[in-house]
C-alpha positions as CSV (number, residue, x, y, z in Angstrom):
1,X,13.1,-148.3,-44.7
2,X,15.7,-146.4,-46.8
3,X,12.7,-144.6,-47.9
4,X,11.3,-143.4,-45.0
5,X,15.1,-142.5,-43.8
6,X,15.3,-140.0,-46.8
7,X,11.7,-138.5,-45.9
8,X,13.0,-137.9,-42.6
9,X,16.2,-136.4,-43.8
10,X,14.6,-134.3,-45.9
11,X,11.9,-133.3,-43.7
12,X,14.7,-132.2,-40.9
13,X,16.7,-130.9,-44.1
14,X,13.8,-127.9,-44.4
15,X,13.3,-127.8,-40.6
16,X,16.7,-126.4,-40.4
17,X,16.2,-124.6,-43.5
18,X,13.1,-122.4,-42.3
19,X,14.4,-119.9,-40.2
20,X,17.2,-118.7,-43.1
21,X,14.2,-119.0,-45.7
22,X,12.0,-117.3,-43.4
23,X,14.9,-114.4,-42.7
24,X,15.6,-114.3,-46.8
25,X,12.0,-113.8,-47.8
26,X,10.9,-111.1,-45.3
27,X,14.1,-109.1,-45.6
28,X,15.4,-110.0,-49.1
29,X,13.0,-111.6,-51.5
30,X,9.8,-109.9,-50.3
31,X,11.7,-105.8,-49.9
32,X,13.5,-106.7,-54.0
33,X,10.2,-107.2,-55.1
34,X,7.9,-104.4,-53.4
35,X,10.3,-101.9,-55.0
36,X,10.0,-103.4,-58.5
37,X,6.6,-102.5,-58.0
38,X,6.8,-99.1,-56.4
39,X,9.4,-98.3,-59.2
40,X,6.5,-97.6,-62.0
41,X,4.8,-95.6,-59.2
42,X,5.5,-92.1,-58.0
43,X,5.7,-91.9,-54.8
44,X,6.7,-89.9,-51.9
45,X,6.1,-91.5,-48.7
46,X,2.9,-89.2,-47.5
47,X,0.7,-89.7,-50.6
48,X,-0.7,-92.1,-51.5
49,X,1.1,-94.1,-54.5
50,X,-0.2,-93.6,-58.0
51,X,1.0,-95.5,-61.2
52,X,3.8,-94.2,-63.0
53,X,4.2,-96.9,-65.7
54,X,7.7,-96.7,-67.6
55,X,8.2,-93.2,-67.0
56,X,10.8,-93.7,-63.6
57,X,12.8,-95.8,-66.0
58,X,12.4,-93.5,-69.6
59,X,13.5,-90.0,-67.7
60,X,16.3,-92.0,-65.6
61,X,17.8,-93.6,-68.7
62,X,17.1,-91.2,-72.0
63,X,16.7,-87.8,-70.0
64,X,18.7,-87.7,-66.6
65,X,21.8,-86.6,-67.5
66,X,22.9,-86.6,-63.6
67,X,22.5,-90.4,-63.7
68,X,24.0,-90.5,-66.4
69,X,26.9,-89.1,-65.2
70,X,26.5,-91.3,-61.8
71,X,26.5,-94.3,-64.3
72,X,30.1,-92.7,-65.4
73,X,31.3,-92.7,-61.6
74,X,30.1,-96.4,-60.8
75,X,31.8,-97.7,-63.9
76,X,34.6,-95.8,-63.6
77,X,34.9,-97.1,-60.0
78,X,34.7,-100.6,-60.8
79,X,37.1,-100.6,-63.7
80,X,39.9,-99.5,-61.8
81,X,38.8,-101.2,-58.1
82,X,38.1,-104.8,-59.2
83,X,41.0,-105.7,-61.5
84,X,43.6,-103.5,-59.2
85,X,42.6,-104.7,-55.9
86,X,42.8,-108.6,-57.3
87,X,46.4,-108.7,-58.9
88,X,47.7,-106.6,-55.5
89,X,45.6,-109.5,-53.6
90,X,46.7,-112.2,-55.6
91,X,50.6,-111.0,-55.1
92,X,50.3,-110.8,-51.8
93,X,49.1,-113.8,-51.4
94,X,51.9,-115.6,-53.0
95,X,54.2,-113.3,-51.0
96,X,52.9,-114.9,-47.8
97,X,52.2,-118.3,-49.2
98,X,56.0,-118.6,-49.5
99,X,56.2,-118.7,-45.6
100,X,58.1,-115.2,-45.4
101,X,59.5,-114.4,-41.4
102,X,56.5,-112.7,-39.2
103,X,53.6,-113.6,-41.9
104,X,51.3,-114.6,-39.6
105,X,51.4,-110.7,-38.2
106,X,51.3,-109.6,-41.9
107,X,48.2,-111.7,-43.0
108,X,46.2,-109.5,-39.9
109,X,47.6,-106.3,-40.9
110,X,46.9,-107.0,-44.4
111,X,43.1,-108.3,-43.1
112,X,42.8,-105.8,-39.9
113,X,41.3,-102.8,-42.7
114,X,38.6,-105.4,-43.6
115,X,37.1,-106.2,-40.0
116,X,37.2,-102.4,-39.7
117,X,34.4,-99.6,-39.2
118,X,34.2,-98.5,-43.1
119,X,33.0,-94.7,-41.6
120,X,36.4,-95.0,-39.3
121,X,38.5,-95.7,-41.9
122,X,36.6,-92.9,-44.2
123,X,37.0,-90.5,-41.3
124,X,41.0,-91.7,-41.0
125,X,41.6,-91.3,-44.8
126,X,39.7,-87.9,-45.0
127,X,42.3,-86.4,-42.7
128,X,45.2,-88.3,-44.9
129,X,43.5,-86.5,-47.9
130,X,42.8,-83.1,-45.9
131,X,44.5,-80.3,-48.7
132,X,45.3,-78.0,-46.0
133,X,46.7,-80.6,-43.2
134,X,47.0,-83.9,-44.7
135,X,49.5,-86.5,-44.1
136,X,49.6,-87.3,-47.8
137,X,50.1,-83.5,-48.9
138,X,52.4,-83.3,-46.4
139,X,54.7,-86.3,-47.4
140,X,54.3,-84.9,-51.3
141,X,55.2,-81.0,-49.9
142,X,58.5,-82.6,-48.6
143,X,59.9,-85.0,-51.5
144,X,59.1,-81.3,-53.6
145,X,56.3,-81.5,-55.2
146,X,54.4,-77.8,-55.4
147,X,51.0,-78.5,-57.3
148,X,49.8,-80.3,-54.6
149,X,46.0,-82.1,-55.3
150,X,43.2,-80.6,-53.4
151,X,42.1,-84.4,-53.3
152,X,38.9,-84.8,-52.1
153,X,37.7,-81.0,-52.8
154,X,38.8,-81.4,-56.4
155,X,36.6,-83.4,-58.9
156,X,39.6,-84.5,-60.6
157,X,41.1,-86.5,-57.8
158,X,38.3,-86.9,-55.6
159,X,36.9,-90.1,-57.5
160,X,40.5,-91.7,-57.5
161,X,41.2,-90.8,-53.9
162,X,38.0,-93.0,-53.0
163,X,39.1,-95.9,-55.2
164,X,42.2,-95.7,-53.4
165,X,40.5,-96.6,-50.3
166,X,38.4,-99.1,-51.7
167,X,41.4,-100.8,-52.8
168,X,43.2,-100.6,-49.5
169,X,40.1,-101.6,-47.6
170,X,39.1,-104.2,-49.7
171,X,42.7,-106.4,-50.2
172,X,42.9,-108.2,-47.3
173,X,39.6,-110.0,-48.2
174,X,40.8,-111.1,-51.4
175,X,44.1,-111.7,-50.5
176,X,42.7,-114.4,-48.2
177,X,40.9,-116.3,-50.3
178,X,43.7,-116.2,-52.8
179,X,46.1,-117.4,-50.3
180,X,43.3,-120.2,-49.3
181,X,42.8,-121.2,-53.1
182,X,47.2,-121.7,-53.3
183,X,47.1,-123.8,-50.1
184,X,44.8,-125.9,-51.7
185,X,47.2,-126.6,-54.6
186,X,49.3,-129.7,-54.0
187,X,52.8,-129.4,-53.9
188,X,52.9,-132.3,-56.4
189,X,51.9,-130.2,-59.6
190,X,55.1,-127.9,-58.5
191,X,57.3,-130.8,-58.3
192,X,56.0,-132.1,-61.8
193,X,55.8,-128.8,-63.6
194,X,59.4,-128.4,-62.3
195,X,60.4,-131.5,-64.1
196,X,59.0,-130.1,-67.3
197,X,60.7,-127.0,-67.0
198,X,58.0,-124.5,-65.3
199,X,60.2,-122.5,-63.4
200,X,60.0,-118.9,-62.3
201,X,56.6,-117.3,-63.6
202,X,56.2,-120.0,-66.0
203,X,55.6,-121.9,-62.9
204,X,52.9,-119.6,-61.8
205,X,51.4,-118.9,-65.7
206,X,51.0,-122.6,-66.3
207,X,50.3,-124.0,-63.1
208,X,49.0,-121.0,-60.3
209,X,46.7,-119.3,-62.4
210,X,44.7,-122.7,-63.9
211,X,44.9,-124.0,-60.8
212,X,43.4,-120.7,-59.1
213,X,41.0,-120.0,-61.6
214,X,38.0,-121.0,-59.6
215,X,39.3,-118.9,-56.8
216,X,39.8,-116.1,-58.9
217,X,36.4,-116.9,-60.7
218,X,34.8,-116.4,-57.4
219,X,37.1,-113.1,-56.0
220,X,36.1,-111.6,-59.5
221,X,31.9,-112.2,-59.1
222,X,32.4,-110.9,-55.2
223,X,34.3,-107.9,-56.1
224,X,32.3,-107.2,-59.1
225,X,29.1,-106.7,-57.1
226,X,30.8,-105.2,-53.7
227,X,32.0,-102.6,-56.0
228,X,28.6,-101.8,-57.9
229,X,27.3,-101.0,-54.7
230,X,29.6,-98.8,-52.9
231,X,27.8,-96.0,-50.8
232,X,29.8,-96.0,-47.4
233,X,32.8,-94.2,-48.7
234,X,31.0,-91.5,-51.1
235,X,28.6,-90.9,-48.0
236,X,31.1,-90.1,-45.1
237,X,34.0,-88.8,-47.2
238,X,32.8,-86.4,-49.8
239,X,29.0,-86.8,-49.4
240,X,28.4,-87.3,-53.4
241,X,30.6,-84.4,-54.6
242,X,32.3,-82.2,-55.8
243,X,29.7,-81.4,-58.3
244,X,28.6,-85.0,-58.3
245,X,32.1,-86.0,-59.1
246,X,31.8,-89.1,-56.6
247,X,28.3,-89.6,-56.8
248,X,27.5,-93.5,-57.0
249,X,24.1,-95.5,-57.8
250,X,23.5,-96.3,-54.3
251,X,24.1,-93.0,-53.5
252,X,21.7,-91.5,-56.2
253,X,19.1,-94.0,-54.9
254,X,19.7,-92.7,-51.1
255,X,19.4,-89.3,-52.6
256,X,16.2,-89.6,-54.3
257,X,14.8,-91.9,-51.3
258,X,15.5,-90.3,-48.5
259,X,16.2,-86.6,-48.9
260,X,13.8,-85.7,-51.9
261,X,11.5,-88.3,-51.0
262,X,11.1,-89.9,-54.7
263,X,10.8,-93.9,-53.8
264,X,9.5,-94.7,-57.0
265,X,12.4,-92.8,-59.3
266,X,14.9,-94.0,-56.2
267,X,13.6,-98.0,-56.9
268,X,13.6,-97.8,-60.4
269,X,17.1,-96.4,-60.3
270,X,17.8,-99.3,-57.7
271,X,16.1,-101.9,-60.4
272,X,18.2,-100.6,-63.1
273,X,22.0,-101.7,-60.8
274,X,20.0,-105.1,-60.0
275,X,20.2,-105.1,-64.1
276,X,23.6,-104.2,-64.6
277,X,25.2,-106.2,-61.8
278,X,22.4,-109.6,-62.7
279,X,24.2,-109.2,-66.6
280,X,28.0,-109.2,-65.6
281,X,27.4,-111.5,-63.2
282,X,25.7,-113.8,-66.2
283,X,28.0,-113.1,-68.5
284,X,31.1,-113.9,-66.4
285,X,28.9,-117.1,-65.8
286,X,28.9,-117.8,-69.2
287,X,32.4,-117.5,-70.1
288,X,34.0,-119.0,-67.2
289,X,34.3,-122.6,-69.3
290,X,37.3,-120.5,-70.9
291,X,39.2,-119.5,-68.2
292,X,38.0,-121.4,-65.0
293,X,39.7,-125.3,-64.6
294,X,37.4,-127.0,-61.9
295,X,39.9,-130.1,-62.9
């Protein structure tokens, strides 16, 4: 009998399953691998296809010095998003894990910019970064400073005014599943570590951070891949530029898809981040057993 029950409970298991499985392969699994195959084609939507081989992937990464420099944006990007936008979350989060007055009305205007139209908030933070009206030029004009930044027209400050954003955007997501990951630490470990002498940030170095580590194990993968595909911002805000200064690889692979019609450069280009964001992921994978306590 116990048999048969587990037949039936796997059987209904899969029944439930199909419909995700069925949504995955049609518009994940099946779309990831028809452009590994159009990538060694050259393509361009009213021909017909015709084989390409390597060559999508040999031009993009020995010869294309403008994805080269796109690689130079994304990683750039990352670099400064990911570990900035965690240790603001993760501060925050204690801030309103310590039961500070009105923090229920902080943790939604902290999460509000999440839940948020990402071309709203591009369109709002273009006019903050407007040179020749902006609020922030404005607010810098009348503390004294006269060089002001051009921001978003400039290819200096363009890149950085973007990660900006990102970062603003982006906390309230992390800074929630921080503050879930210290509400799952029991007040007992305090009391004990406080009878050892943690107190202070020695409390939160040898008892916060080990405990959190898987929460900050996941926040770190999430953000790492978010990050590697940011297109939204670059799109509506500076549309790639100046002089390619915010151009991304989703962008690039828009670019070549859908305004010079190139789907097989555009998908090898798109196999090549799939590469890059599969190998951090792995190697974060692999050294997690340093840093991560599951215990």
């Amino acid at each position: 009998m116990s048999g048969r029950m587990a037949r039936e409970e796997t059987r209904s298991a899969w029944l439930f399953l199909a419909p995700s499985l069925l949504l995955f392969m049609v518009f994940v699994l099946l779309p990831v691998l028809a452009a590994f195959g159009i990538s060694f084609s050259s393509w361009d939507l009213f021909t017909a296809p015709h084989w390409a081989g390597l060559d999508n992937y040999r031009q993009l990464l020995f010869e294309d010095k403008l994805f080269h420099k796109v690689m130079r944006n994304t990683f750039f990007y990352v670099i400064w998003t990911v570990p900035v936008q965690m240790i603001l979350a993760f501060f925050v989060a204690l801030l309103l894990n310590r039961g500070v007055w009105g923090q229920n009305a902080l943790r939604v205007i902290y999460f509000l910019p999440v839940v948020s139209s990402t071309v709203a908030v591009a369109l709002i933070w273009s006019w903050i970064f407007n040179s020749n009206f902006g609020v922030l030029n404005a607010l810098l004009s009348a503390v004294g400073v006269q060089d002001l930044p051009g921001w978003l027209n400039s290819s200096k400050y363009a890149l950085p005014a973007l990660i900006i954003v990102a970062i603003w955007q982006g906390l309230g997501y992390s800074m929630v599943l921080f503050l879930a990951g210290l509400q799952g630490i029991p007040r007992e470990a305090y009391e004990a570590g406080e009878i050892d002498g943690a107190v202070g940030w020695k409390k939160h170095r040898f008892i916060t951070l080990p405990l959190l580590s898987p929460t900050t194990f996941f926040v770190a993968i999430v953000s790492l891949i978010g990050s590697f595909q940011v297109f939204d911002l670059a799109f509506v805000m500076t549309q790639g530029g100046p002089a390619n200064a915010t151009n991304t690889i989703v962008y690039y692979v828009y670019q070549n898809a859908f305004q010079f019609y190139r789907m097989g450069y555009a998908s090898a280009a798109a196999m090549i981040l799939f590469a890059i964001i599969l190998a951090f992921t792995l190697v974060q994978y692999r050294l997690q057993h340093r840093w991560v306590h599951y215990d």
